[in-house]
KOLLO-639867 format. One record per residue (C-alpha): residue number from 1; residue in one letter; x, y, z. Coordinates in pm, whole numbers, plus 50000, padded with zeros to 5 digits. Example, Ala and Ser with C-alpha at 12.3 -4.5 7.8 and 13.67 -1.06 7.14 Angstrom:
REM residues 2
+-----+-----+-------+-------+-------+
:   n : res :     u :     v :     w :
+-----+-----+-------+-------+-------+
:   1 :   A : 51230 : 49550 : 50780 :
:   2 :   S : 51367 : 49894 : 50714 :
+-----+-----+-------+-------+-------+
***
This chain:
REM residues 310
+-----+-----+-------+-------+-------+
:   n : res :     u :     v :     w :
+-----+-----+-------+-------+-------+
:   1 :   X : 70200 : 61377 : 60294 :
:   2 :   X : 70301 : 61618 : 60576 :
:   3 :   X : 70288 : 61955 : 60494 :
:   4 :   X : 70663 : 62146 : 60538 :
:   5 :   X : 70651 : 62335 : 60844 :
:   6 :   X : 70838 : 62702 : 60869 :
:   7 :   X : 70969 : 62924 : 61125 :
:   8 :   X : 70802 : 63266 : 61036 :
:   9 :   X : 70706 : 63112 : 60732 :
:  10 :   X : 71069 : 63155 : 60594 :
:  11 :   X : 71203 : 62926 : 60296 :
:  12 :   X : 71373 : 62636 : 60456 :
:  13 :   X : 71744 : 62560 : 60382 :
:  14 :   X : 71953 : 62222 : 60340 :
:  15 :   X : 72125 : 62115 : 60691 :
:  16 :   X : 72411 : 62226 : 60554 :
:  17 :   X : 72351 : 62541 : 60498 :
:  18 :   X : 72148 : 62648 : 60811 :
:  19 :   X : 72216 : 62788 : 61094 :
:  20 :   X : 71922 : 62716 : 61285 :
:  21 :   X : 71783 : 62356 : 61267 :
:  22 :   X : 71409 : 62303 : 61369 :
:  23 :   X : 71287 : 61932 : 61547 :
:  24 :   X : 70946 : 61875 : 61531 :
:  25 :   X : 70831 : 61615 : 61791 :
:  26 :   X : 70523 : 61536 : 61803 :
:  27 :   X : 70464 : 61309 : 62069 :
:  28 :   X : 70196 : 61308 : 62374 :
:  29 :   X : 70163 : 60938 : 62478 :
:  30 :   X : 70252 : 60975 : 62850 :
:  31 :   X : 70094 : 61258 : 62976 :
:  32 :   X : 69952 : 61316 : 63274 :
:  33 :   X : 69705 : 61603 : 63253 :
:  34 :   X : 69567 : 61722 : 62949 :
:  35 :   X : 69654 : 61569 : 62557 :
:  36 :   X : 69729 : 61722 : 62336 :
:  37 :   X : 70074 : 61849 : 62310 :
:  38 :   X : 70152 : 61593 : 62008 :
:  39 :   X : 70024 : 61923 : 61833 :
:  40 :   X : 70255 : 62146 : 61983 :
:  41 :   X : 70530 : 62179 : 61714 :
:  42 :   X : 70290 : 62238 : 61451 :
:  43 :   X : 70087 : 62530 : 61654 :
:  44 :   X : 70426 : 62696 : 61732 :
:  45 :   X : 70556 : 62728 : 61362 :
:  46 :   X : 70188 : 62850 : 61277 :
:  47 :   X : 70208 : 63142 : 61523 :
:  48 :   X : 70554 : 63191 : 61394 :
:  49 :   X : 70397 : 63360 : 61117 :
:  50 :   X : 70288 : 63661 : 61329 :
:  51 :   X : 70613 : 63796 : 61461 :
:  52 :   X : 70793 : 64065 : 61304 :
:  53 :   X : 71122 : 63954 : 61190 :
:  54 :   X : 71268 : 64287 : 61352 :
:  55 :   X : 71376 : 64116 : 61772 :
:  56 :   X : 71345 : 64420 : 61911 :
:  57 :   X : 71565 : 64284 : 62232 :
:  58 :   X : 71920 : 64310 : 62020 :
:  59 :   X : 71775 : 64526 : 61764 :
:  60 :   X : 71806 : 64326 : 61463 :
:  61 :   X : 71667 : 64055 : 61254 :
:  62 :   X : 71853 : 63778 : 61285 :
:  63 :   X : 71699 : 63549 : 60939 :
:  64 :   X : 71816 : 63877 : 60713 :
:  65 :   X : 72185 : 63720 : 60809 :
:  66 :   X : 72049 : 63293 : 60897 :
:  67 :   X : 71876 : 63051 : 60769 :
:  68 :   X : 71649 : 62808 : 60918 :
:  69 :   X : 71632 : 62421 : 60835 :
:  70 :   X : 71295 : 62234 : 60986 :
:  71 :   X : 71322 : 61878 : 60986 :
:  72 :   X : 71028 : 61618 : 60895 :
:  73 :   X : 70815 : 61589 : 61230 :
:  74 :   X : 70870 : 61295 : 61387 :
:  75 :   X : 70604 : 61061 : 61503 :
:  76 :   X : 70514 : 60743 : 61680 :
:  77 :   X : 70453 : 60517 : 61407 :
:  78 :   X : 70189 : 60200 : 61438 :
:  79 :   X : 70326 : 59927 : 61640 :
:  80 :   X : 70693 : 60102 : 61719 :
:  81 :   X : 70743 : 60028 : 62102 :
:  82 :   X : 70776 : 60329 : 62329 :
:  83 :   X : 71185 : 60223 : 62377 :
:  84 :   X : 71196 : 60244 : 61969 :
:  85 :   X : 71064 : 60581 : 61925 :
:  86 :   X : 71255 : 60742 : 62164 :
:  87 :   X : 71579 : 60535 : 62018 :
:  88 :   X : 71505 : 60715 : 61667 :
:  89 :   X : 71417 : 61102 : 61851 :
:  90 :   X : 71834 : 61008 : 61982 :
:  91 :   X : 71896 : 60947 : 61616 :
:  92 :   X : 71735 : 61184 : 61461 :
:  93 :   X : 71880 : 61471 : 61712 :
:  94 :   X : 72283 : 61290 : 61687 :
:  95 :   X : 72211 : 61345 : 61285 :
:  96 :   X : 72129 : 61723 : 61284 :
:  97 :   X : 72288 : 61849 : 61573 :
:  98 :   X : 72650 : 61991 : 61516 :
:  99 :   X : 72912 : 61899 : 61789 :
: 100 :   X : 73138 : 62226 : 61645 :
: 101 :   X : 72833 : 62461 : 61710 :
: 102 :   X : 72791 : 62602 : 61359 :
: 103 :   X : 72437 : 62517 : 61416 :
: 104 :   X : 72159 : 62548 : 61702 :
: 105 :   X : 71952 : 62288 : 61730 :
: 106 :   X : 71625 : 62371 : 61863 :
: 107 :   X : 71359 : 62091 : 61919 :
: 108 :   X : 71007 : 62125 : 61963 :
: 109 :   X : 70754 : 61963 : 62165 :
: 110 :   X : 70538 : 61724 : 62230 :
: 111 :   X : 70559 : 61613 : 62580 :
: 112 :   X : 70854 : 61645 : 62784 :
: 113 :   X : 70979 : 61295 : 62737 :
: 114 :   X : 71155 : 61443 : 62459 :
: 115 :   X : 71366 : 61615 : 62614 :
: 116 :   X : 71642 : 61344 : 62759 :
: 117 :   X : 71634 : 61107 : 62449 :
: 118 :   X : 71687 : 61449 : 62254 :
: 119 :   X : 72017 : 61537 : 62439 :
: 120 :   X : 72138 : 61229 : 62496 :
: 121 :   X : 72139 : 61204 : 62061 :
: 122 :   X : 72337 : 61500 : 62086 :
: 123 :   X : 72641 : 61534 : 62373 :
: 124 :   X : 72838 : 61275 : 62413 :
: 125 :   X : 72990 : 61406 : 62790 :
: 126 :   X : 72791 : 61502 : 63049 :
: 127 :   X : 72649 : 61862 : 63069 :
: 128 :   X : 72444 : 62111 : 63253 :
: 129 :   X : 72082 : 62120 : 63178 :
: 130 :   X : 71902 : 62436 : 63261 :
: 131 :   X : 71534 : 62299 : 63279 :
: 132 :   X : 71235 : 62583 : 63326 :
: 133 :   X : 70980 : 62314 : 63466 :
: 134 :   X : 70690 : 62352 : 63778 :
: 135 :   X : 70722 : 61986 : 63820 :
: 136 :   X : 71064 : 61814 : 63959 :
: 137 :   X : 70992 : 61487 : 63680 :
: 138 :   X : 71198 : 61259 : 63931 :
: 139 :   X : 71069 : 60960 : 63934 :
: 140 :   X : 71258 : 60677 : 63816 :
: 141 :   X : 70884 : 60517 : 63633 :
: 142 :   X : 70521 : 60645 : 63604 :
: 143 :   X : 70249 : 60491 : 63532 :
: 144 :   X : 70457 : 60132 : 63417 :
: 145 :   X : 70696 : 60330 : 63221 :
: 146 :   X : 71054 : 60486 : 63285 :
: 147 :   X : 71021 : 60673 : 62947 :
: 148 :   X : 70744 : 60885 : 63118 :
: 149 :   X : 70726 : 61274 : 63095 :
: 150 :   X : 70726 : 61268 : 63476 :
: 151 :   X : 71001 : 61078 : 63507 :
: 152 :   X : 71268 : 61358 : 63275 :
: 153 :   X : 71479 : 61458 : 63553 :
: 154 :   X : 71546 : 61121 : 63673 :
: 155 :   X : 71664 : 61025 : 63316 :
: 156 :   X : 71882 : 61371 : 63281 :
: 157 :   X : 72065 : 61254 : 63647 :
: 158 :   X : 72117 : 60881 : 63483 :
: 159 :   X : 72267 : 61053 : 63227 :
: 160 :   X : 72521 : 61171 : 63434 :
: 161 :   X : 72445 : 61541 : 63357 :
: 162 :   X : 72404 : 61827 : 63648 :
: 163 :   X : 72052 : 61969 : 63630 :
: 164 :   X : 71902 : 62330 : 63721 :
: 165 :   X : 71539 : 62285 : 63779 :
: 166 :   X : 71399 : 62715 : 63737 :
: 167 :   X : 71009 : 62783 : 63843 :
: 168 :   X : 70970 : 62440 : 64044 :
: 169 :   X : 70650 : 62437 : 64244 :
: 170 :   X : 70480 : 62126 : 64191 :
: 171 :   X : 70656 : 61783 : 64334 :
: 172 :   X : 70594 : 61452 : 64558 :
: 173 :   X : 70757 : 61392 : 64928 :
: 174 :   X : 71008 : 61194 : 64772 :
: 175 :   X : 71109 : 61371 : 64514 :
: 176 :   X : 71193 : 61677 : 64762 :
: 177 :   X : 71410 : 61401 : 64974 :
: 178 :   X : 71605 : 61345 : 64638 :
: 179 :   X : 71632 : 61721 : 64570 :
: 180 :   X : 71785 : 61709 : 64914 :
: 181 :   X : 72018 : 61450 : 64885 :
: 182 :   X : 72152 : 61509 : 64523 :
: 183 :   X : 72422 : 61777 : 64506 :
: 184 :   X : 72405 : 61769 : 64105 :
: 185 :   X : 72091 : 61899 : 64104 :
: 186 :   X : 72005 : 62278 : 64201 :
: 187 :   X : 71662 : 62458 : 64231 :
: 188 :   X : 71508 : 62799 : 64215 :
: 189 :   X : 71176 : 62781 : 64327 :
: 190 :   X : 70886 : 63014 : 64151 :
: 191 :   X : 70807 : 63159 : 64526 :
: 192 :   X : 71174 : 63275 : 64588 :
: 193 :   X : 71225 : 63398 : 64242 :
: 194 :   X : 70933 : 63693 : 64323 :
: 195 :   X : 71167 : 63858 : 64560 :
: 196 :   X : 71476 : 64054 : 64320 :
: 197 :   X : 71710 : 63870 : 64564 :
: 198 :   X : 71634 : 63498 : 64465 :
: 199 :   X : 71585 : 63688 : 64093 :
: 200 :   X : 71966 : 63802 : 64068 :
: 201 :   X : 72101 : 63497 : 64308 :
: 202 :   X : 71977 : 63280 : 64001 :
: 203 :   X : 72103 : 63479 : 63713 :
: 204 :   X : 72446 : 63576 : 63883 :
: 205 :   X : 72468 : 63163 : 63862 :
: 206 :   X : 72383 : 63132 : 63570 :
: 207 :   X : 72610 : 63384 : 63411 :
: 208 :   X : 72878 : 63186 : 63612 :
: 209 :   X : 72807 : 62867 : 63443 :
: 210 :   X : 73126 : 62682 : 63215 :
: 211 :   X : 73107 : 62441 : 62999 :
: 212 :   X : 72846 : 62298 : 62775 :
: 213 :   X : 72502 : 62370 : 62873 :
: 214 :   X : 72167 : 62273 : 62702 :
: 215 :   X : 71828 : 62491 : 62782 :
: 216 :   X : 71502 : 62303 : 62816 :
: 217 :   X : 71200 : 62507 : 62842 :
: 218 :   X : 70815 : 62309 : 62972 :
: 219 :   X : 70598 : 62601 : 62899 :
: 220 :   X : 70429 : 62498 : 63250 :
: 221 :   X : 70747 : 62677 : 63400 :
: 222 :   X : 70527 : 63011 : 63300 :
: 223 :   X : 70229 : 63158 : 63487 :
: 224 :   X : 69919 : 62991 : 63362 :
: 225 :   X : 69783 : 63366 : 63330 :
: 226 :   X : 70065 : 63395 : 63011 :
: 227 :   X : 70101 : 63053 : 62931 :
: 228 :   X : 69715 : 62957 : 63014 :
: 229 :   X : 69761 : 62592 : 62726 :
: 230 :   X : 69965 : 62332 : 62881 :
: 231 :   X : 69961 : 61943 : 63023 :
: 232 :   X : 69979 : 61992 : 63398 :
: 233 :   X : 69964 : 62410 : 63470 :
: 234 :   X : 70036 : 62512 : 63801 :
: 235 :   X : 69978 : 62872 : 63939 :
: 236 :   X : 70263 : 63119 : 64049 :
: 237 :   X : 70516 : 63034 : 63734 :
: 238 :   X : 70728 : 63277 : 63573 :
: 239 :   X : 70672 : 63603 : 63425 :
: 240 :   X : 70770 : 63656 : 63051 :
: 241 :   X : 71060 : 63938 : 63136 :
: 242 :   X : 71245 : 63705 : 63372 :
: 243 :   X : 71202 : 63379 : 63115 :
: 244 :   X : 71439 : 63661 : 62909 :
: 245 :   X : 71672 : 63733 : 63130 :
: 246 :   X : 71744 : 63409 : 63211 :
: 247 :   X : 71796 : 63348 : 62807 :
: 248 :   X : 72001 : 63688 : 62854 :
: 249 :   X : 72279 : 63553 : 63098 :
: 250 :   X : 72259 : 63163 : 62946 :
: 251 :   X : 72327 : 63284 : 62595 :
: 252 :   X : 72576 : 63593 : 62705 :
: 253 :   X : 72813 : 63370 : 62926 :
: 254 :   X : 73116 : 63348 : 62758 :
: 255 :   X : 73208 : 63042 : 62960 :
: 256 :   X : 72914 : 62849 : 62879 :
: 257 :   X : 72873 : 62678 : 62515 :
: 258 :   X : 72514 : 62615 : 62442 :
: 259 :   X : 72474 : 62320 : 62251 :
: 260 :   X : 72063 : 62301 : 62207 :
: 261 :   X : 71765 : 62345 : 62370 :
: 262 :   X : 71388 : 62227 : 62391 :
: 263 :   X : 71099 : 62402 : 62401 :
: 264 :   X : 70782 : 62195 : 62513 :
: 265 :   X : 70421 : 62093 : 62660 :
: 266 :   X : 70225 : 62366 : 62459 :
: 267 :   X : 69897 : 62285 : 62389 :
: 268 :   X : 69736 : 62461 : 62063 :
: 269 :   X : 69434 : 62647 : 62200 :
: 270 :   X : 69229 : 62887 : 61975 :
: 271 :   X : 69363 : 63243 : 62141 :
: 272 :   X : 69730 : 63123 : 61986 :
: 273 :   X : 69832 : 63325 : 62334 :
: 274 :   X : 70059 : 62963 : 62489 :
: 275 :   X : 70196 : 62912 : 62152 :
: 276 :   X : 70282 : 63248 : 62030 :
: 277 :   X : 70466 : 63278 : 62326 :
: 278 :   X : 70686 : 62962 : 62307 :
: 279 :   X : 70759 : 63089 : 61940 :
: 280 :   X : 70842 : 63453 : 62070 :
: 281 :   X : 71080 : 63263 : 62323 :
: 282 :   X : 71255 : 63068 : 62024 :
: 283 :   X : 71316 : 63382 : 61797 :
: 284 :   X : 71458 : 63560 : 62126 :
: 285 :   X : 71687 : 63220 : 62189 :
: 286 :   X : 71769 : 63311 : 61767 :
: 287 :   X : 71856 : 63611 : 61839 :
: 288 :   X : 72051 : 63582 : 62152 :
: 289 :   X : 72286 : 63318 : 61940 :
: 290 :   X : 72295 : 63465 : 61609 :
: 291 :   X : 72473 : 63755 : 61807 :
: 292 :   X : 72648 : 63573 : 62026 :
: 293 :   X : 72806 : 63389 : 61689 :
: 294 :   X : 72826 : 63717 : 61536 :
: 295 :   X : 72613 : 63675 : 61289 :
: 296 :   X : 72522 : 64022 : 61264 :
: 297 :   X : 72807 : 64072 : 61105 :
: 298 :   X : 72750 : 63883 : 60837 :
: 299 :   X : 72615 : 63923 : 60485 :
: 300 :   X : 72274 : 64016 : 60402 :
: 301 :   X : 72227 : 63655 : 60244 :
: 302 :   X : 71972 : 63477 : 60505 :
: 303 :   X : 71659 : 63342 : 60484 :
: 304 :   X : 71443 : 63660 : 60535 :
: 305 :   X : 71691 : 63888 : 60222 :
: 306 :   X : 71484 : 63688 : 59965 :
: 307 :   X : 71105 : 63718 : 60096 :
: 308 :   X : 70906 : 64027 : 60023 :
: 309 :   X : 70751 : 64227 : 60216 :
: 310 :   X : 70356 : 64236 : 60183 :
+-----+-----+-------+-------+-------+
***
């Protein structure tokens, strides 16, 4: 049997009654560099257990006032086709996720594959997905399959939603001719976001956003140097203070309704360094929309009000 999984190894709640909903994925059948991101969701929750439930950011801690609900992990089972698993991931996500927003649903990687079968479970209309990625993922199939990780950008478009592709540095000829030629999609490439120009050109846009917006984070969009664990690094990614701003000005737009995100491609390594920092990311992401919702405000009844400190 699995064992539960926990986000800083807090008691889980009924859907019902959380306010943060956890997706385990664990899925790696279509990468292209290095396996083992099927583990992913399981290393994340682990290092979980060494932040402080104090997120010094807002200055508060956000599971004294929430409470988190991780799902069963889902998993590739023997002889279910590629098309079948990624049907139930859509099922799955439509089940949990709440179209009202009393609820965040965060799922967890696994490969980025996830990512479009995930969203396209939960809205119903087109969107804009913010996607921190080095690679552009536009082909339309890779390697005999149009389900592949590579191919996640080219799915979102199909999908009909707009796409903003943040730390990009890694693509083919032809993808750069579609980046051209498709006005839905908008990049910020790593090299121009080291200059405080391209840095506030992207966040003024992002603050300008309106609508609904999902955030999807590959944890290749980082610098290998913090984020050393993933599929397909690539140098020259993102530093750790702008990956928060950006979470800063998606989460405090008041014209922008964030209906989930992703967080993906982390390979467990022993340092815990790659995923510590994808679960630091997530309890930042808590934080961000536990204020936003006000949750502050609320009573001292969450998740963290009945564990002891040691």
């Amino acid at each position: 049997m699995q064992a539960e999984y926990r986000f800083q190894f807090l008691p889980n709640s009924a859907v019902s009654e959380a306010q943060i909903v956890f997706l385990p994925i664990a899925y790696d059948e279509t990468v292209c560099g290095a396996r083992g991101t099927a583990g992913g969701p399981q290393a994340i929750f682990d290092a979980s257990e060494q932040l402080e439930y104090y997120e010094e950011h807002l200055g508060w801690s956000p599971f004294l006032h929430m409470r988190p609900c991780v799902r069963p992990e889902l998993r590739q089972e023997d002889g279910e086709t590629e098309a079948a698993f990624h049907a139930r991931i859509a099922a799955e996500a439509k089940a949990v996720h709440d179209p009202q927003g009393a609820r965040l649903l965060i799922a967890l990687g696994g490969e980025h594959s996830i990512t479009p079968s995930v969203i396209g479970g939960c809205l119903a209309s087109p969107a804009t997905i913010i996607v921190l990625d080095a690679h552009a993922d536009l082909r339309s199939s890779y390697k005999g399959s149009p389900l592949n990780h590579a191919c996640t950008m080219h799915r979102l478009r199909a999908l009909s939603h707009r796409v903003i592709i943040i730390g990009l540095r890694s693509l083919a000829d032809f993808e750069a001719a579609s980046l051209e030629s498709d006005a839905q999609i908008t990049t910020y490439r790593a090299q121009s976001l080291q200059s405080e120009d391209g840095r506030e050109a992207m966040l003024q846009a992002l603050s300008a956003l309106k609508g609904d917006v999902w955030l999807s984070v590959d944890m290749d969009a980082f610098d290998p140097s913090l984020v050393p664990s993933v599929g397909t690094p690539q140098p020259g990614g993102l530093d750790w203070y702008l990956a928060i701003d950006i979470l800063h000005a998606v989460f405090k737009n008041p014209a922008a309704r964030l209906c989930g995100m992703d967080v993906v491609e982390v390979i467990p390594e022993a340092s815990q360094v790659s995923q510590l920092t994808a679960a630091k990311l997530v309890q930042n992401a808590i934080s961000l929309w536990g204020k936003r919702n006000a949750y502050h405000e609320a009573p001292r009844d969450g998740a963290q009000a009945h564990v002891a400190y040691e």
